[in-house]
SEDRENFI-547174 format. One record per residue (C-alpha): x, y, z. Coordinates in steps of 0.1 Angstrom, whole numbers, plus 5000, padded with zeros to 4 digits. Example, Ala and Ser with C-alpha at 12.3 -4.5 7.8 and 13.67 -1.06 7.14 Angstrom:
! SEDRENFI-547174
512349555078;513749895071;
! end
This chain:
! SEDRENFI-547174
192807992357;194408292342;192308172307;189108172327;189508492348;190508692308;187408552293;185008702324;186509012326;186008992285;182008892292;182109162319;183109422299;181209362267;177709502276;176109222251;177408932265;176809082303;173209132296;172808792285;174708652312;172408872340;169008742322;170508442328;170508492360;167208692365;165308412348;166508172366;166408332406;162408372390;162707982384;163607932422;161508182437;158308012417;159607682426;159007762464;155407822461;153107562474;149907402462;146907422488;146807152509;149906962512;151106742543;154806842544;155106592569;153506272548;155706402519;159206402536;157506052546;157305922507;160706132495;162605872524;160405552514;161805352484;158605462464;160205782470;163105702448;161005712417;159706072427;163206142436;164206102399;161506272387;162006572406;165506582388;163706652356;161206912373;164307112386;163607022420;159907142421;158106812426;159806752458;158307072474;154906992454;155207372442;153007492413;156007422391;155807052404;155706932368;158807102358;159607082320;158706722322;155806782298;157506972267;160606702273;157806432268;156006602241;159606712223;160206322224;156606192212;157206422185;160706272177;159005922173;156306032151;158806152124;159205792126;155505742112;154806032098;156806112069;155806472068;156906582104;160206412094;160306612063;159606922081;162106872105;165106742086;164606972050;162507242057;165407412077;164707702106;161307752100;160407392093;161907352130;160007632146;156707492130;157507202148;158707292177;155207532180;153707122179;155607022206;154407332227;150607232215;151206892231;153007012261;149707112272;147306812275;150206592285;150706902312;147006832327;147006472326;150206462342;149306692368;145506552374;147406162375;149906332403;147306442423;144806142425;148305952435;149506192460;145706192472;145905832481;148905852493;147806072520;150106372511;147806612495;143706672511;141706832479;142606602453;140306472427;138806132427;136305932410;133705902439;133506322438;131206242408;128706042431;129406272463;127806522437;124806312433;124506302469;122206592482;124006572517;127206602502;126706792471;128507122483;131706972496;131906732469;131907082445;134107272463;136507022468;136206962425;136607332423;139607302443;141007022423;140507182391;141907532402;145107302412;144907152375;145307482359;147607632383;150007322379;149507332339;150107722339;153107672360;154607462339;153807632302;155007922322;158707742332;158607632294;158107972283;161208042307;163607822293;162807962253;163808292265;166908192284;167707992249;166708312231;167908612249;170608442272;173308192270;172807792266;169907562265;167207702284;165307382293;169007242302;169707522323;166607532341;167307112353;170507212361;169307492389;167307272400;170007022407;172407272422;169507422445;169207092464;172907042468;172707292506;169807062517;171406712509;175306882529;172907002556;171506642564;175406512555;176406772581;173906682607;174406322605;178206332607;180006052628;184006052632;184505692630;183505712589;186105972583;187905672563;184705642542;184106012534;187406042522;187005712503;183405812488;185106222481;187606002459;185105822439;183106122435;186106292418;186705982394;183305912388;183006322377;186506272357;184805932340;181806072331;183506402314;185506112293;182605952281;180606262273;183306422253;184706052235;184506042200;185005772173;186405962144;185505802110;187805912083;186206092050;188106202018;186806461994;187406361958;189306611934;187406751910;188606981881;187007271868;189107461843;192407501856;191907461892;191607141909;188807121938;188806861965;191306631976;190906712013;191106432040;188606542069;186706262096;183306212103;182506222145;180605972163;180106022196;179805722221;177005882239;174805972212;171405922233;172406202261;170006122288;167006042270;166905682273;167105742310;163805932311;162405692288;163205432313;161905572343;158905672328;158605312322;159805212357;157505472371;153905362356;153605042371;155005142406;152005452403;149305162393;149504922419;150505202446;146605322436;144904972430;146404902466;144005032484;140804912461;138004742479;138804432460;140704202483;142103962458;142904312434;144604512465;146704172475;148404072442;149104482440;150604512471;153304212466;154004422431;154504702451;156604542473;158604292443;158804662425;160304812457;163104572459;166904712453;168204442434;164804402407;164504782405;168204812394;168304522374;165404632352;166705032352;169904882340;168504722310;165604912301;168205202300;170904952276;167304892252;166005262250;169405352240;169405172211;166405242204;166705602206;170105622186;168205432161;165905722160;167906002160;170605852138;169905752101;173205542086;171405582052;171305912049;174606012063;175805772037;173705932011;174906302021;178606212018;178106071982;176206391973;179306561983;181906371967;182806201995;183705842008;185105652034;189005502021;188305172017;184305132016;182605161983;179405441986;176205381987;175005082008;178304942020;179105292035;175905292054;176304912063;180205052077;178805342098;175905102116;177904872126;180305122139;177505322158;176004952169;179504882187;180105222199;176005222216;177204892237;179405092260;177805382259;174405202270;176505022296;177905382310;174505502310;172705222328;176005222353;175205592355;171505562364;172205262392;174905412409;172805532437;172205212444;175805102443;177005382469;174105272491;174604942487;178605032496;178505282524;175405142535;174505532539;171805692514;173606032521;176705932504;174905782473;175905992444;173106092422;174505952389;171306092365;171706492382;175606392379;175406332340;172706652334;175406872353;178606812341;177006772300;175207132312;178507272323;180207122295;178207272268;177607602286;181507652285;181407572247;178607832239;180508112260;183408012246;182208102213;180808412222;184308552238;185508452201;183308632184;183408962202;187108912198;187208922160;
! end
């Protein structure tokens, strides 16, 4: 405590690190203030209605990743949902497309701002299809009155109901571009924070959104308070506290590889020698393969939710038993929990390239005691990083059902612990500590 209370008195008197740490904090009350501005027309009583429903679950996920703006259907609704989905589109095409892998792997910083200016390009369609697919769905769901949909196109044709049918397109499209603009604009936000403040802005911005809906979710624990579950709120406080210890364990857990430098000689000196180890995380997906699966999770649930109410009988009956199969705890669990365990894999074999680590370490004189270079050092390190993604897909798919589990335990949605916010905020807090950290060090060399 002593430590923490030298280093802010440290930020607070270096004017450099206080002005990053009050833009911060500027961008971010903007964030919230933004975030509480409604789109025209919304039923706030039909949307506490879906947020309480099990379809609501979904949207309660995604409104994690929107920093809490999809649950108030603000103009912010979409979050940074769009440049997080473009960021990773553009991940996988590195895959296909040598180039983009080539410009961001070798062509350094300004290979990485070229294409990080591609991922902002695709922000924005992604940005109006995502908001235009929101609104038909929140249209049918009752929640929203000037939503777009396909009949507006014959209403047009109508000469009774031409005018309505225009306005209420004019409506819809003004909506589009309000949603889009709010969301380029949070975007926007977040590069600045990244820029001019401290941390990750994108990060950041999640994270407020997280701890802004922590009063409202101790309100409705306060309100619906009984004295006879003492026992289990102390019980569920204990969890909470292991579960937040567990998760700070498997965030920071490393499998350290060891590396040795060989000794070279040049003249009369002797280079090399040294004994260092390579780290391998056991998370090395972060929460990626979590939005990856409820994107996945959320498509079908959004189809037949919209084919349900389509004039064709046999069409609207088989979707409303997928609605209702979908809705079921135990098969929405069970697929989150492996569709998580598969897009982690998947993702670390993205992100992380066994062959060219091996290939970097022979460059630089370097090996692995025991494993010859070359292939058999890239065959080591897979098979290392295969075994160490097994329990780090496990921990993540635990993480994303554990909602579930405290339901299904206290039999009280109150007390479910939101294990997807719970890993964003303590990684957030965890890096953030890191980065300010290394300011304090800096400013006191």
């Amino acid at each position: 405590m002593k430590n923490f209370w030298s280093k802010w008195k440290l930020i607070m008197s270096d004017k450099i690190l206080r002005n990053r740490v009050f833009f911060v904090l500027v961008m971010l009350a903007l964030f919230r203030l933004a975030a509480n501005v409604p789109i025209p027309g919304v039923d706030k009583a039909a949307l506490n209605t879906l947020f309480n429903s099990s379809t609501g679950q979904f949207f309660g996920l995604l409104s994690v990743f929107s920093g809490g703006g999809l649950q108030t259907l603000s103009i912010m609704m979409l979050g940074v949902g769009p440049y997080i989905t473009a960021s990773i589109i553009m991940q996988l095409f590195t895959m296909i497309f040598p180039k983009l892998k080539e410009m961001y792997q070798e062509d350094g910083a300004a290979g990485r701002r070229r294409f990080a200016q591609y991922s902002r390009m695709l922000a924005v369609p992604l940005a109006v299809l995502q908001s235009l697919g929101f609104l038909v769905l929140l249209k049918n769901q009752g929640i929203i009155t000037t939503a777009f949909s396909p009949s507006l196109i014959i209403d047009t044709l109508s000469s009774q109901r031409a005018l309505a049918a225009l306005n209420m397109f004019a409506t819809q499209t003004s909506s589009i571009f309000v949603i889009t603009a709010g969301s380029m604009l949070l975007m926007w936000i977040g590069e600045l924070i990244s820029e001019f403040g401290i941390g990750n802005g994108v990060s950041l911005i999640i994270f407020a959104g997280i701890v802004a809906s922590i009063p409202q979710a101790a309100s409705r624990l306060f309100y619906s308070f009984d004295p006879s579950q003492i026992p289990t709120y102390i019980a569920f406080l204990f969890v909470a506290l292991v579960i937040i210890a567990g998760v700070v364990f498997i965030t920071e857990a490393e499998r350290p590889i060891p590396v040795t430098y060989a000794k070279r000689i040049r003249g009369n000196k002797v280079y090399g020698g040294t004994s260092t180890y390579l780290p391998l995380r056991l998370n090395q997906a972060g929460v990626i393969p979590i939005i990856f699966a409820l994107s996945i999770l959320l498509f079908p649930q959004m189809l037949v939710t919209f084919l349900s109410n389509s004039g064709i009988q046999l069409l609207a009956g088989v979707s409303r038993w997928l609605s209702a199969f979908l809705a079921n705890q135990l098969v929405y669990g069970f697929f989150y929990f492996v569709l998580v365990v598969l897009f982690t894999y998947f993702y670390t074999a993205v992100t992380f390239d066994p062959d060219q680590i091996a290939e970097n370490l022979q460059k630089g004189g370097a090996f692995i005691p025991g494993v010859r270079p070359g292939n058999p050092t890239s065959e080591y390190i897979g098979k290392v990083i295969t075994r160490l993604t097994l329990f780090g897909s496990c921990f993540l798919g635990l993480i994303a059902i554990l909602p579930l589990i405290m339901t299904a335990i206290t039999g009280n949605a109150s007390l479910s612990i939101g294990g997807t916010a719970l890993l964003i905020v303590v990684s957030v807090i965890m890096e953030l500590v890191k980065q300010i950290d290394a300011q304090v060090s800096m400013r006191e060399y």
